[in-house]
C-alpha positions in Angstrom: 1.4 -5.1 -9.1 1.8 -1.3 -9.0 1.3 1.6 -11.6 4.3 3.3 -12.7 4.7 6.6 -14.4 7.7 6.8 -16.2 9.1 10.1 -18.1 12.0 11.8 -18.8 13.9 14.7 -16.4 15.2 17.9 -16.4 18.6 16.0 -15.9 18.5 13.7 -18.9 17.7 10.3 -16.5 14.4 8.8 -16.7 12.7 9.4 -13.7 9.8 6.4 -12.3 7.1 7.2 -9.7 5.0 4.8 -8.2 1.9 6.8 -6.8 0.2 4.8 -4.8 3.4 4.6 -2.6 3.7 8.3 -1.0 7.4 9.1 -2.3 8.4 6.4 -4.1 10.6 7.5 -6.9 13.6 6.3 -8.3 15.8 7.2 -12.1 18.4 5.8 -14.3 20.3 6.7 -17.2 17.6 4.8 -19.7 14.1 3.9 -19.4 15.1 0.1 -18.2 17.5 1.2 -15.3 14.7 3.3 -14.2 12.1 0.9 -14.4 14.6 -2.0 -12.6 15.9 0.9 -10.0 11.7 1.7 -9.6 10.9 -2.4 -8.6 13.9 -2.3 -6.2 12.2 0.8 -4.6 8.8 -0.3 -4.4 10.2 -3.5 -2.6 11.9 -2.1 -0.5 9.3 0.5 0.7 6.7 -2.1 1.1 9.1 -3.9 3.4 9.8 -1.2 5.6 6.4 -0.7 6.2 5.6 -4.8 6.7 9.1 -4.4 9.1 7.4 -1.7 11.0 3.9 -3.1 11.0 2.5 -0.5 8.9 -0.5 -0.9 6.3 0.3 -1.1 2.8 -1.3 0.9 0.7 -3.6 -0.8 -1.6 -3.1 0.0 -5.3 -5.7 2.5 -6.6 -4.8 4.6 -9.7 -5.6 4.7 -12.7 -4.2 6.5 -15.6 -5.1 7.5 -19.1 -3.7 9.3 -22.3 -6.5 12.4 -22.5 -5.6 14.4 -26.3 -5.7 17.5 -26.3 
């Protein structure tokens, strides 16, 4: 499992970030492409690094809504 931020950009796509995978980011056209584009990407990535016999980075953010 991975954290996901989600929102939207200057484009009009969504745009998805995992965090705890260095440049992971993917977008679509609505919040559910960009969320199924953002899986494909964060398999892929951790792949490649298994392929290359690379570390994966363990998940470790956390997120909150903060009011201000």
């Amino acid at each position: 499992m991975r954290q996901v931020v989600l929102y939207p950009g200057e484009d009009g796509y969504w745009v998805a970030e995992c965090p705890s995978l260095p440049g992971c980011v993917s977008q679509g056209k609505t919040k559910e492409e960009a969320i199924a584009n953002i899986k494909e990407a964060i398999a892929a990535y951790i792949a490649a690094l298994e392929e290359d016999h690379l570390a994966v980075p363990p998940e470790r953010f956390e997120t909150i809504v903060v009011a201000v």
